[in-house]
C-alpha positions as CSV (number, residue, x, y, z in Angstrom):
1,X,116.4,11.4,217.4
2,X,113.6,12.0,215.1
3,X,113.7,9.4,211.5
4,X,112.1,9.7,208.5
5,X,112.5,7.0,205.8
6,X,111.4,7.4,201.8
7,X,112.1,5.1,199.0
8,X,113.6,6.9,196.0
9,X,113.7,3.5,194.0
10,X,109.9,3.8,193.3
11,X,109.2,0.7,194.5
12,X,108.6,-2.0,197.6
13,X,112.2,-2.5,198.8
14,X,112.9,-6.8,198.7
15,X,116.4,-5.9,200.3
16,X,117.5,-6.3,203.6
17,X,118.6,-2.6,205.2
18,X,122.2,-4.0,206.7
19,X,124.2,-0.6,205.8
20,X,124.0,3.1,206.2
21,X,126.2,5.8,205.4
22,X,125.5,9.5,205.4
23,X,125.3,11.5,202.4
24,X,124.4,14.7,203.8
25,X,124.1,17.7,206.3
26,X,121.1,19.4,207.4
27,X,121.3,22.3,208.5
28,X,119.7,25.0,210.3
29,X,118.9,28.0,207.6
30,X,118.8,31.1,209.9
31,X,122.4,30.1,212.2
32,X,124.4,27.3,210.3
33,X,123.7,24.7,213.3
34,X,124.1,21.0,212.2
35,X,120.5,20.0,212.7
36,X,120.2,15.9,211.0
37,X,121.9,13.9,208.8
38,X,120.5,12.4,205.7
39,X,121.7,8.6,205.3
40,X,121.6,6.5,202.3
41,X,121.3,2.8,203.1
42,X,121.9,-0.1,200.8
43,X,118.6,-0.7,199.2
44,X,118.8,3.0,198.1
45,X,116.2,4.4,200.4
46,X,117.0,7.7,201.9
47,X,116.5,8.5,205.8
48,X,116.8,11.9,207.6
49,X,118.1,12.0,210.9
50,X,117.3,15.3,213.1
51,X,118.5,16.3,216.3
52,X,115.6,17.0,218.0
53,X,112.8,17.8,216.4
54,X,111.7,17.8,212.4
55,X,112.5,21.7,211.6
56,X,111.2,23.3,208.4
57,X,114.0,26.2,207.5
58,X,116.7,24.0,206.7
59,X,119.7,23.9,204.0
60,X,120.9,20.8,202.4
61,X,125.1,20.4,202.0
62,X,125.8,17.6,200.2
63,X,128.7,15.4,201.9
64,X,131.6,14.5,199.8
């Protein structure tokens, strides 16, 4: 699985990561495939989860 973390708070994060939960889908723009999951983890950052590898023509559907 390939991660990528940011920081949307704008700043260093003080706070333990204990928590995750996903907040959205990625997926593939051309066939609909489920490619990652974006997770939201208590401190507010943000971290995509692919399967496989990092693509670039992706979709964003927002879990609800």
């Amino acid at each position: 699985m390939n991660v990528q973390t940011s920081d949307h708070r704008g700043g260093s994060c003080r706070t333990n990561r204990i928590e995750a939960r996903p907040i959205a889908r990625l997926r593939n723009k051309d066939d609909g495939r489920i490619i990652g999951l974006v997770y939201e983890w208590n401190t507010g950052e943000t971290q995509t989860a692919w399967f496989g590898k990092a693509e670039r023509r992706f979709v964003t559907e927002e879990l609800r």
